[in-house]
C-alpha positions, 0 to 999 in steps of 0.5 A: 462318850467313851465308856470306861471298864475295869479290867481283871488282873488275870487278863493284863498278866495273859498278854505276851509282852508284859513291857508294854502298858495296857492303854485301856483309853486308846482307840484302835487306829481305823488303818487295818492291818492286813496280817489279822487274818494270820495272827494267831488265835491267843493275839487277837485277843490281846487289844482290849476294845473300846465301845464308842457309844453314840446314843441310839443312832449309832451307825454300828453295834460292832466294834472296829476290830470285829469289822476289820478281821472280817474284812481280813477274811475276805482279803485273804483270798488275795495273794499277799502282794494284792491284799497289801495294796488294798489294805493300803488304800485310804478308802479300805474302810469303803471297800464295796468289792473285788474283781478278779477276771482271768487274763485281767487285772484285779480291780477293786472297788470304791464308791470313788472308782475303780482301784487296779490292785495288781499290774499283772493279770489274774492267773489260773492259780490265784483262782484256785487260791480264792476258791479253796477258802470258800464255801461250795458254790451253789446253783446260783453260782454264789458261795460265802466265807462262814460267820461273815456276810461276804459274797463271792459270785463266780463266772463259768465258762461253757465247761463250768470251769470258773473263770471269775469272781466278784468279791462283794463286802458284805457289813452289819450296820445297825442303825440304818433302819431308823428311819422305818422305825415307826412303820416296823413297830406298828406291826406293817409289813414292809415291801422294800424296792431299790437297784441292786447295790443301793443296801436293802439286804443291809436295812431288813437285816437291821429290821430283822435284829430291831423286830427280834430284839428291841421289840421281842419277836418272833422273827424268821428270815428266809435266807435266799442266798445266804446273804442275810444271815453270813454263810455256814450253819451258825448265822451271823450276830448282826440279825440278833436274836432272829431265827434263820432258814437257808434255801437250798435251791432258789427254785424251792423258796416259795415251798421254804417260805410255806414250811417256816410258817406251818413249822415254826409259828414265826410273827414276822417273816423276812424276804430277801429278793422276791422275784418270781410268780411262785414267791409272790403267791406264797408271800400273799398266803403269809400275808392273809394269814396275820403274819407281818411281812419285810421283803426286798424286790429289784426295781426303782419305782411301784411302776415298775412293779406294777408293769412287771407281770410277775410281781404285780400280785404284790400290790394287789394285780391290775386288770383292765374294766370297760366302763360304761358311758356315763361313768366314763363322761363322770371320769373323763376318762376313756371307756377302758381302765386299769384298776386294782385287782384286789387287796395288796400283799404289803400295806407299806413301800419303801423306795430306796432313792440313795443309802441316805434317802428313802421315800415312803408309801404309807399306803401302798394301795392309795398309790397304786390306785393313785399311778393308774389313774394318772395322778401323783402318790402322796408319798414322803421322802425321809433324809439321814443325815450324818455329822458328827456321828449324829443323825438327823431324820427330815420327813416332808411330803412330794408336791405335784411337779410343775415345769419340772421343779418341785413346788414344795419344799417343806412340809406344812408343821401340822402332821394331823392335816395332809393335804392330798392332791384329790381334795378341794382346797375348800374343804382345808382349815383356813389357817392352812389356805393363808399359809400355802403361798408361804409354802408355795403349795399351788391352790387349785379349784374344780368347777363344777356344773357351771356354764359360761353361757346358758341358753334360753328361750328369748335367746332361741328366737 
């Protein structure tokens, strides 16, 4: 649906060339233009932009024309030559980042594969070129373009003298928290686990602008390296409404994380990368305090967080027990354990398996206490799916695995009943035993106290 508006008279007599008509319909074409960045200020204003309104789903907030001079900004670190044939390219709109390694040749990168920009290697001046447009770069050996979310990580030789760079995109897209909407507004603080480059710095910063604007918050985001809120002292729009406090060194961000809360009496707070001892303890203080939580850690699965030592305070600490021999027998298990230490910091998980698929945890204690005792989490797995600039949102839950496959492949249609893979099968409505074998959920009975053969006396003798 486009929406049409009126535009003043004073704006159509402002534009440079009075021939041509101004086509308030027209859409923007998607090619970018590799000049923006050298047009003058009074030129960028003289395309009247067209909002595109896809319902509440839509995927961006911002229009084309605000992206592409952003992306103008980054390509502009490039000498002329190289930032044409990137701009060029069909997949421009899908720039992930660029390479440019002294001695080599640029590459650029699509989610299709590696892009050579340049047939000749990067020379000392093209680094100097690109590293004069930017920010200093900190301890982390990271520096921004301000007002935009781009990254630009550098590689040193021994005499600190830079020797490469990566040249990461950085987007806002709104909408990519929309499958966590009812977990955020329920006020549960959120842990979000995935690999470097899967897109969770892009999903907190939509539950960040979600929190601050939709659900009227007081929202305050612990910028680790900037990359939340863009570089510079005025933080981008894509976070919203929301405040944000930038880290000087990442060594601190467990002192930054005490201040926004004893100084600014924020509702929720936002983390980016938690990834040592120190800001995992301060991140559980927050959390015994009332206050709602949304934070990122590396890692792919909750084992992996609870394998690393100094994360595990994130979901309550392992310790080992020594049972005693009845309970042990009770069990069937050894006689030492790994248990849950205590309560966990984040009452919700969140494992980012692609930028479409995400599997939830609702309970991130039950899924702890689950993996220790070698059984399989009840977990669900929420699919995006886009056409036509529509998305759809599957929710359905794991089945155990046998011979590899899931066994599962829809959920039941009642949401009230879950079927979790410790309770008997006795204790489920009847409607939902019929039903299973359409599911081709496997039934399984735990007898108890029952003997094959029982001695006796007459036996004995």
């Amino acid at each position: 649906m486009l929406l049409r508006f009126p535009v003043p008279l004073h704006l159509l007599l402002r534009r440079h060339d009075h021939h041509q008509p101004l086509l308030l319909n027209s859409v923007p074409s998607k090619r970018f233009n590799s000049h923006i960045f050298s047009q003058s200020p009074h030129s960028l204003f003289q395309t009247v932009p067209v909002l595109r309104v896809t319902g509440l789903n839509s995927p961006s907030t911002f229009s084309e024309d605000e992206s592409d001079v952003e992306l103008g900004r980054l390509l502009s670190l490039l000498p002329e030559e190289m930032r044409r044939r990137v701009s060029e390219h069909p997949e421009l709109q899908m720039l992930i980042e660029v390479v440019m390694d002294l001695g080599r040749k640029p590459l650029a990168r699509f989610p299709s594969g590696d892009f050579v920009i340049w047939d000749y290697p990067i020379t000392v001046q093209d680094i100097q070129h690109a590293t004069a447009q930017v920010g200093d770069f900190a301890v982390d050996n990271r520096a921004g373009i301000s007002r935009t979310l781009h990254r630009i990580s550098a590689i040193r030789n021994r005499k600190g003298t830079i020797i490469g760079l990566t040249c990461r995109v950085g987007r806002a897209i709104s909408g990519t928290a929309k499958l966590l909407q009812d977990l955020v507004q329920d006020g549960s603080s959120l842990l979000l686990i995935g690999p470097p480059g899967v897109g969770k710095t892009t999903i907190i910063r939509d539950i960040a602008r979600m929190l601050a604007n939709d659900y009227k918050k007081r929202v305050m985001i612990v910028d680790t390296s900037n990359e939340i809120g863009g570089d510079g002292d005025i933080p981008h729009a894509g976070i919203g409404t929301a405040r944000r406090m930038q880290v000087p060194n990442s060594d601190i961000q467990h002192k930054v994380l005490i201040e926004a809360v004893e100084n600014h009496m924020p509702q929720v707070i936002v983390i980016d990368e938690i990834g040592t001892k120190l800001e995992a303890m301060a991140a559980s203080t927050i959390a015994q305090r009332g206050i709602q939580l949304v934070a990122t850690a590396h890692g792919i699965t909750i084992e992996n967080l609870i394998m690393n030592p100094s994360l595990e305070m994130l979901v309550g600490g392992i310790q080992s027990v020594t049972l005693g021999d009845e309970e042990a027998s009770r069990r069937g298990v050894q006689k030492t354990v790994l248990e849950r230490k205590g309560p966990s910091t984040f009452s919700c998980a969140v494992e980012i398996i692609s930028k479409t698929q995400l599997r939830i945890h609702r309970s991130l204690e039950s899924t702890v206490d689950a993996i220790l005792s070698g059984r399989l989490p009840n977990v669900e797995v929420r699919r995006m799916k886009s056409q036509e600039q529509e998305e759809s949102v599957q929710t359905r839950q794991d089945a155990p695995e046998i011979g590899g496959e899931i066994m599962l492949e829809d959920a039941p249609e009642r949401a009230d009943v879950q079927t979790r893979q410790d309770e008997s099968p006795l204790m489920l409505p009847i409607d939902m035993l019929e039903n299973s074998w359409e599911h081709k959920l496997p039934l399984r009975l735990f007898y108890y106290g029952v003997r094959h053969h029982r001695p006796t006396a007459e036996s004995n003798v």
